[in-house]
C-alpha atoms as one frame of an Amber mdcrd trajectory, in Angstrom:
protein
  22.999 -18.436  23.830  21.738 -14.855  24.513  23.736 -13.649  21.595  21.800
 -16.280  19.636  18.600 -14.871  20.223  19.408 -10.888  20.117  20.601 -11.540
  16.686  17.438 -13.697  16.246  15.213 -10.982  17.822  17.078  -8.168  15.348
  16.705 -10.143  12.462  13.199 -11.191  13.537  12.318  -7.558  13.685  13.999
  -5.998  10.105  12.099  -8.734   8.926   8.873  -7.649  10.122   9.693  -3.637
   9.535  10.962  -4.683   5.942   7.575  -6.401   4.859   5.253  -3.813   6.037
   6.983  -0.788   3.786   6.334  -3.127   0.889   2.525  -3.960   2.133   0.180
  -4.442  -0.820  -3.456  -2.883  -1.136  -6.107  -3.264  -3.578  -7.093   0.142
  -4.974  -9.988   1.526  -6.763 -11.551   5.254  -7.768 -15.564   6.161  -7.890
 -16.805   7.713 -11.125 -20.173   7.353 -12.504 -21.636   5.656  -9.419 -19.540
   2.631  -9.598 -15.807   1.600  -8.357 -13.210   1.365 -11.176 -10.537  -1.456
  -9.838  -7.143  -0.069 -10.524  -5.267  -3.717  -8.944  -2.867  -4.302  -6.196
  -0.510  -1.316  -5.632   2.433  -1.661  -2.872   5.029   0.236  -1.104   5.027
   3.909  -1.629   3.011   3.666  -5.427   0.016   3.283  -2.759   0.502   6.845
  -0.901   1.479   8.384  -3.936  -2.093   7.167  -5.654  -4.078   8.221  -2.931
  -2.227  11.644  -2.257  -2.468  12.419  -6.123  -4.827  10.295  -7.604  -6.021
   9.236 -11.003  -6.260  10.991 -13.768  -7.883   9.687 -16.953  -8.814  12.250
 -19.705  -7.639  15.013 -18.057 -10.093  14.282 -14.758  -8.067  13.594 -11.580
 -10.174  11.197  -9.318  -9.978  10.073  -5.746  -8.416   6.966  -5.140  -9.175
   4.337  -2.341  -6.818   1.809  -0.992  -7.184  -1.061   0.959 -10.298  -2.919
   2.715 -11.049   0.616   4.949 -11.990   2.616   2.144
């Protein structure tokens, strides 16, 4: 029984720790007063957007991910 429910607990967990890397955010930049929606990014696409950006002719904007921003 209690090696039941380690393996449960373990398995439980990796579950848990394997969802959040792969947690999806809707993300959006500012230009011209307004939010431009750039969809639901996951996983590490999300700090790669926000630690580069978005560049569209040769502008790189800020991007914004998730309900927080």
């Amino acid at each position: 029984m209690k090696k039941a429910t380690i393996i449960g607990t373990l398995l439980l967990a990796t579950l848990t720790f394997s969802c959040k890397k792969d947690e999806c955010k809707e993300c959006h930049y500012d230009k011209d007063g307004g939010e431009v929606e750039l969809g639901e990014k996951c996983g590490d696409d999300i700090g790669i957007l926000e630690a580069d950006g978005y560049t569209e002719n040769g502008v790189t904007y800020t991007v914004h991910c998730g309900e927080d921003h």
